[in-house]
C-alpha positions in Angstrom: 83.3 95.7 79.4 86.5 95.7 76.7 88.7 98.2 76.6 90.5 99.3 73.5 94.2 98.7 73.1 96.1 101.3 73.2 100.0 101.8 74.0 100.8 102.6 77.9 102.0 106.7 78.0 101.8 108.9 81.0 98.2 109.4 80.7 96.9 105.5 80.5 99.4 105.3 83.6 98.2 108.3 85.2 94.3 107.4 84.9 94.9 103.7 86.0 96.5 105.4 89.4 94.1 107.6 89.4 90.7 105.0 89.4 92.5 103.3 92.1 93.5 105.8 94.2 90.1 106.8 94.0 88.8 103.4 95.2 91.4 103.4 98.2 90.3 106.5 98.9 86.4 106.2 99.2 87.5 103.6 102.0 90.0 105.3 103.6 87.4 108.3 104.0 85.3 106.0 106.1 88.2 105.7 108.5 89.0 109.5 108.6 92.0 108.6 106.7 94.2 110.2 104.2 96.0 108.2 101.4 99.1 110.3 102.5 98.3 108.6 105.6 97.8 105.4 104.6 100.8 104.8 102.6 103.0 106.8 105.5 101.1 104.1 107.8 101.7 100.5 105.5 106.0 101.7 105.6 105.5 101.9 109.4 103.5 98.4 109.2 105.6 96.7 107.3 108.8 97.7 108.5 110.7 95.1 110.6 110.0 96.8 113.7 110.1 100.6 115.1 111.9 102.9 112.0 113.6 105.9 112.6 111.3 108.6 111.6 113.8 110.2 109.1 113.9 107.0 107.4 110.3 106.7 106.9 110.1 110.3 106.1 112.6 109.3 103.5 110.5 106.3 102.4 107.4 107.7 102.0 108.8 110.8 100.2 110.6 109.3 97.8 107.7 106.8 96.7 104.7 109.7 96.7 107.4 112.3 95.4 105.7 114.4 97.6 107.1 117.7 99.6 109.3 116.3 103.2 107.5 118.9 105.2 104.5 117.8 103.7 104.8 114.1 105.0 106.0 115.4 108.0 102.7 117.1 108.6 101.3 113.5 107.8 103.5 111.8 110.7 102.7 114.1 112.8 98.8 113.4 112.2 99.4 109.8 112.7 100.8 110.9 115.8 98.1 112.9 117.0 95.8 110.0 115.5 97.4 107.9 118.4 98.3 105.2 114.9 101.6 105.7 115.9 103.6 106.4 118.4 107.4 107.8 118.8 110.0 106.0 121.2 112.8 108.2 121.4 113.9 108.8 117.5 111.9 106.1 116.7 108.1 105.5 115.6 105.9 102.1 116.1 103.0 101.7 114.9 100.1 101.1 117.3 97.5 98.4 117.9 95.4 101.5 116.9 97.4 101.7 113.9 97.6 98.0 113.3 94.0 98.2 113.3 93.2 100.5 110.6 95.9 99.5 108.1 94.2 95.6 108.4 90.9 97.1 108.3 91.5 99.0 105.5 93.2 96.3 103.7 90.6 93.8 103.9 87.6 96.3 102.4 89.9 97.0 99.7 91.2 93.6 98.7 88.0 92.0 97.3 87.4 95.5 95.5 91.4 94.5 94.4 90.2 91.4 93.4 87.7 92.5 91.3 89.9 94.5 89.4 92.1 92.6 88.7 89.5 89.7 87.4 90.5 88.1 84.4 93.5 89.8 83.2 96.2 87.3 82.4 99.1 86.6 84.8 101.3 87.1 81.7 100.2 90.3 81.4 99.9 91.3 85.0 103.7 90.4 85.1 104.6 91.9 82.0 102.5 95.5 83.0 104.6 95.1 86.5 108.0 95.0 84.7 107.2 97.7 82.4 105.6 100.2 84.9 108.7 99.2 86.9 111.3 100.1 84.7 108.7 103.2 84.0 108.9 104.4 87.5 112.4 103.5 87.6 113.6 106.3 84.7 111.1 108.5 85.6 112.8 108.6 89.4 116.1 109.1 87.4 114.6 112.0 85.4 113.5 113.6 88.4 116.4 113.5 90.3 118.4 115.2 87.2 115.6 118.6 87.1 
């Protein structure tokens, strides 16, 4: 299939995230997983050992631009979930945790793969850079409402 070029805007941005947030989340429903979830779960994963949860409610706000209450409704389901689990202030992310995050990323990384077939690395990095600088003065805007 060929696409059509057309200029990146809002939309073209929007229904890129949108095809592959639906991809993610097909999987992630076989795990009786959320993608709030899932992204709360890879800053846990990824971060060089047990965060403070402020600081990944922080985190994982900021990037969805999503509601604090509402991600903490999401840690606390990841609680429950026994994927993590708090020390004190802090949270760790379980072998159970560990677990699903791999899992999950290895179904969706040949689908990744796929995706991503063919296209150029010039224009993989040059898409990066702009959706970069996209997300960057969009963030700005935000903060300025």
């Amino acid at each position: 299939m060929t696409t059509t070029a057309t200029s990146v805007n809002g939309r073209v941005i929007g229904l890129a995230h949108y095809a592959g947030r639906a991809v993610v989340e097909r999987v992630l429903d076989r795990h009786g997983a959320t993608f709030q979830e899932s992204v709360t779960l890879r800053a846990a994963v990824v971060a060089d050992g047990p965060v403070h949860r402020d600081a990944l409610l922080r985190e994982v706000t900021d990037s969805l631009k999503a509601d604090p209450a509402e991600i903490g409704a999401v840690v606390d389901a990841l609680l429950d979930k026994g994927l993590l689990a708090a020390d004190g202030g802090r949270l760790r992310v379980t072998e159970a945790g560990t677990a699903l995050h791999t899992t999950v990323a290895a179904e969706t990384a040949p689908i990744s793969a796929r995706i991503y077939a063919g296209i150029p690395a010039e224009d993989l990095a040059t898409a990066g850079r702009v959706l970069a600088l996209v997300t960057e003065r969009a963030g700005t805007e935000l903060a300025a409402l």
